[in-house]
C-alpha positions in Angstrom: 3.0 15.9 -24.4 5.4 13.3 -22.9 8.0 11.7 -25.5 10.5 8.9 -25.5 14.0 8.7 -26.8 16.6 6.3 -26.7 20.1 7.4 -25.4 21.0 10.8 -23.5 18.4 13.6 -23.6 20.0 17.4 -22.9 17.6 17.8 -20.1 15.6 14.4 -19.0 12.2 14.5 -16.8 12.4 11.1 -15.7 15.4 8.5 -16.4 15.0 4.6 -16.4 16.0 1.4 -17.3 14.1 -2.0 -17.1 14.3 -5.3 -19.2 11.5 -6.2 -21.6 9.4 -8.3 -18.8 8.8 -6.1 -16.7 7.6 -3.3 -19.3 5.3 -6.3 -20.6 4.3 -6.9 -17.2 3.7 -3.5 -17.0 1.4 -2.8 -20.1 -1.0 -6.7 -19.6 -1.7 -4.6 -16.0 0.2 -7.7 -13.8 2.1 -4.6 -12.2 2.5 -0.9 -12.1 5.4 1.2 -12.5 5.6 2.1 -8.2 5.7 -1.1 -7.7 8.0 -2.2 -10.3 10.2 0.6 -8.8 10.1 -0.4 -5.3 10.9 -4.3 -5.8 14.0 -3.1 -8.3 12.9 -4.1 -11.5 13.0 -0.9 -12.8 16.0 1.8 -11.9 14.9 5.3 -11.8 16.2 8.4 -11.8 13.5 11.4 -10.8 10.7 9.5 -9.8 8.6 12.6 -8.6 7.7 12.4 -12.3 6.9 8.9 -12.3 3.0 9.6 -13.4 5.1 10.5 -17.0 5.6 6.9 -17.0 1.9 6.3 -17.1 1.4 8.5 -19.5 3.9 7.3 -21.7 3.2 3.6 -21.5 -0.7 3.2 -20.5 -1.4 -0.8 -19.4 -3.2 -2.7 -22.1 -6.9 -2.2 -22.0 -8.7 -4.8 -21.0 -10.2 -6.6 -24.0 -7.4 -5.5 -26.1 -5.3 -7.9 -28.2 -1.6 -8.0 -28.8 -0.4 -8.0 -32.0 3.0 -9.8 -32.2 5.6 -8.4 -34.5 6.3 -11.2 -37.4 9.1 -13.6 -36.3 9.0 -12.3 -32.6 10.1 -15.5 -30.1 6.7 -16.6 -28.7 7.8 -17.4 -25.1 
């Protein structure tokens, strides 16, 4: 089963970094991961093992609501 962790893992399948847009943009379904790779919003390191991402981070449903956290920013 895929996990995540914050920081340095011993022996990582799948390295990346990305700002809290583009994971958003992500999970509503306005992009996918490849694609969010090849125009640079996210930097990855082993990408043969991008379908992990997927796994990891599904895009929202569609019907689903988001619950915000209490006091997040509403944007």
């Amino acid at each position: 089963m895929p996990s995540v962790d914050e920081g340095a893992a011993e022996n990582p399948d799948i390295v990346m970094t990305q700002n809290p847009d583009t994971f958003m943009q992500i999970f509503l379904g306005m992009t996918d991961s490849m694609t969010a790779i090849q125009e640079g919003d996210i930097q990855a390191q082993g990408t043969e093992n991008m379908m992990t991402y997927d796994a990891i981070f599904p895009p929202l449903a569609s019907g689903k609501e988001i619950l915000m956290m209490e006091g997040a920013p509403l944007d």
